[in-house]
C-alpha positions as CSV (number, residue, x, y, z in Angstrom):
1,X,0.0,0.0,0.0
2,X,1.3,3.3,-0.8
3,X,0.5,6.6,1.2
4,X,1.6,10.3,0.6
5,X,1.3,12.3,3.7
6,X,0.3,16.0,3.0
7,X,-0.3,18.8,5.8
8,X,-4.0,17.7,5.3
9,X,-3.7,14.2,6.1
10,X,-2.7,11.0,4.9
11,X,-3.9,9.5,1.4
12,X,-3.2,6.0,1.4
13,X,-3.6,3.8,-2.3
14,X,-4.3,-0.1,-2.0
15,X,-3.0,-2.7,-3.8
16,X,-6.3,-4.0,-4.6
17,X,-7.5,-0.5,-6.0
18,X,-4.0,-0.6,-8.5
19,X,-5.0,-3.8,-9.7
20,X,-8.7,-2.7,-10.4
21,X,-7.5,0.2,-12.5
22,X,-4.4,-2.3,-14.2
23,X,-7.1,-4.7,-14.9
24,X,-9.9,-2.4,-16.1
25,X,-7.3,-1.1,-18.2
26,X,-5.9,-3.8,-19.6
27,X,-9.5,-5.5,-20.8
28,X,-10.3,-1.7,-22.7
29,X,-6.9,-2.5,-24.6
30,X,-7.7,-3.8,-28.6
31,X,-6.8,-7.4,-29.3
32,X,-6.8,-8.2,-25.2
33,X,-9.7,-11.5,-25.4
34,X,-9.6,-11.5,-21.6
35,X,-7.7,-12.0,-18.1
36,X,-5.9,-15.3,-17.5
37,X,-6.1,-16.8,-13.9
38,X,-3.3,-18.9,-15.4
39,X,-3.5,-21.9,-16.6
40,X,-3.3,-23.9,-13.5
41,X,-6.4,-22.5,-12.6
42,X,-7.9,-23.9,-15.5
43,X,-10.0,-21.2,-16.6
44,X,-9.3,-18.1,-18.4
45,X,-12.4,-15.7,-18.2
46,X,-13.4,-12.6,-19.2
47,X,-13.4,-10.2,-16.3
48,X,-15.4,-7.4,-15.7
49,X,-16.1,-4.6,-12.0
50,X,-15.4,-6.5,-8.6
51,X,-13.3,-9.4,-10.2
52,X,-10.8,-6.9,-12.4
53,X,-8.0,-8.1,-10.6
54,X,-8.0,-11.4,-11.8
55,X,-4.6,-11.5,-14.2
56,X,-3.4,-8.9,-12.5
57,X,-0.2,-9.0,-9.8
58,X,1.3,-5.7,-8.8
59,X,3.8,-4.3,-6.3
60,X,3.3,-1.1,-5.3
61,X,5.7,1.4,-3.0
62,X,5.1,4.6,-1.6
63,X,6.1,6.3,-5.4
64,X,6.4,3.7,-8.3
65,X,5.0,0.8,-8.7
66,X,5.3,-2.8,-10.7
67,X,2.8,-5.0,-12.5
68,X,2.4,-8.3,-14.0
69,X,-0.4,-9.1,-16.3
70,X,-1.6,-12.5,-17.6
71,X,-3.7,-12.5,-20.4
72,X,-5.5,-14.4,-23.7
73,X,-5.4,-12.6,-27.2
74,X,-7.6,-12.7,-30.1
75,X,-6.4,-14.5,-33.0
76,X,-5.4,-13.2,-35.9
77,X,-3.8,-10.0,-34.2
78,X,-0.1,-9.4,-33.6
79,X,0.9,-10.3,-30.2
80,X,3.7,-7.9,-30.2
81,X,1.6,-5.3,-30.8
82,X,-1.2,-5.8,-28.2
83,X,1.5,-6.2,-25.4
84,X,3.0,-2.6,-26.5
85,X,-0.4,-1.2,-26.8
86,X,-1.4,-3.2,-23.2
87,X,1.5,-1.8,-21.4
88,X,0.9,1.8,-23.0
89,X,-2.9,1.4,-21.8
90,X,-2.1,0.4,-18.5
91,X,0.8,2.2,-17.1
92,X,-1.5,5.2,-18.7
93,X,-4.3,4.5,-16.8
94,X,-2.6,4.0,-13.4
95,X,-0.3,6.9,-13.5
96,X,-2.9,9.4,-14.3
97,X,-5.3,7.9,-11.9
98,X,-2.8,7.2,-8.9
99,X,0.2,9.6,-9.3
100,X,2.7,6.7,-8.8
101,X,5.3,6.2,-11.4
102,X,4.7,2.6,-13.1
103,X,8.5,1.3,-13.2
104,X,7.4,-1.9,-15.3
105,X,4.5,-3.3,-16.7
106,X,5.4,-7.3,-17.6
107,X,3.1,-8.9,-19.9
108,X,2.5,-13.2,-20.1
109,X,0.4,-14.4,-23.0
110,X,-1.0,-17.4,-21.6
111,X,-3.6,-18.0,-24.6
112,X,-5.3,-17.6,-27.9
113,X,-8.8,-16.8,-28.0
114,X,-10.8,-17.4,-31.6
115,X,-13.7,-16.1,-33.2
116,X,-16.8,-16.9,-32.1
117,X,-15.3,-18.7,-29.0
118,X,-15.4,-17.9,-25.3
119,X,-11.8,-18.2,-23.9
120,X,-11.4,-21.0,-21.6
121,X,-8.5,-23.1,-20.7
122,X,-8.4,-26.3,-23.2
123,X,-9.1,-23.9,-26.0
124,X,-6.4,-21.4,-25.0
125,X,-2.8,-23.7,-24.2
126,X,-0.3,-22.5,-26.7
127,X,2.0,-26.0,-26.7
């Protein structure tokens, strides 16, 4: 948890409420078919309000702060590209909306996602 103290009092950020805005931000990103729970979970799912976080690991100090994202693509997209355009997106979101410094934003690709197909786990293993 991060926390600035000011002559006003003390503003404290969460964890939690960085991943919600990493998350939020990463499912708005073009070519990003959802949030991955990782494979040993067995499920990838699209994630939307309360559970935004799933995918989402970050490490946050009292000025910068580092995230991890695991997510499924469509296909058909360049994968290069959506991580750029993810980790623009993201570090974006949570500067402007936090004031920390993003150091890193790490991206796994943990899946393919295909037209006309939900994302789930068998479907999504790249062997």
């Amino acid at each position: 948890m991060t926390e600035e103290v000011l002559q006003e009092g003390l503003i404290r950020i969460s964890d939690d409420v960085v991943a919600t805005i990493a998350g939020l931000a990463a499912l708005e990103t073009p070519g990003v078919a959802a949030m991955s729970g990782g494979i040993s979970e067995g499920l990838a799912k699209r994630l939307s309000g309360r559970n935004a976080q799933k995918g989402v690991s970050v490490e946050v100090g009292q000025l910068e702060a580092a995230i991890d994202l695991r997510i499924v693509v469509h296909y058909g997209i360049p994968i290069h590209e959506v991580g750029r355009r993810l980790q623009d997106n993201v570090r974006e979101a949570v500067e402007n909306m936090t004031g920390l410094r993003v150091v890193e934003v790490n991206v796994k690709i943990e899946g393919v996602a295909f037209k006309d197909e939900e994302p789930d786990a068998d479907s999504q293993r790249v062997k």
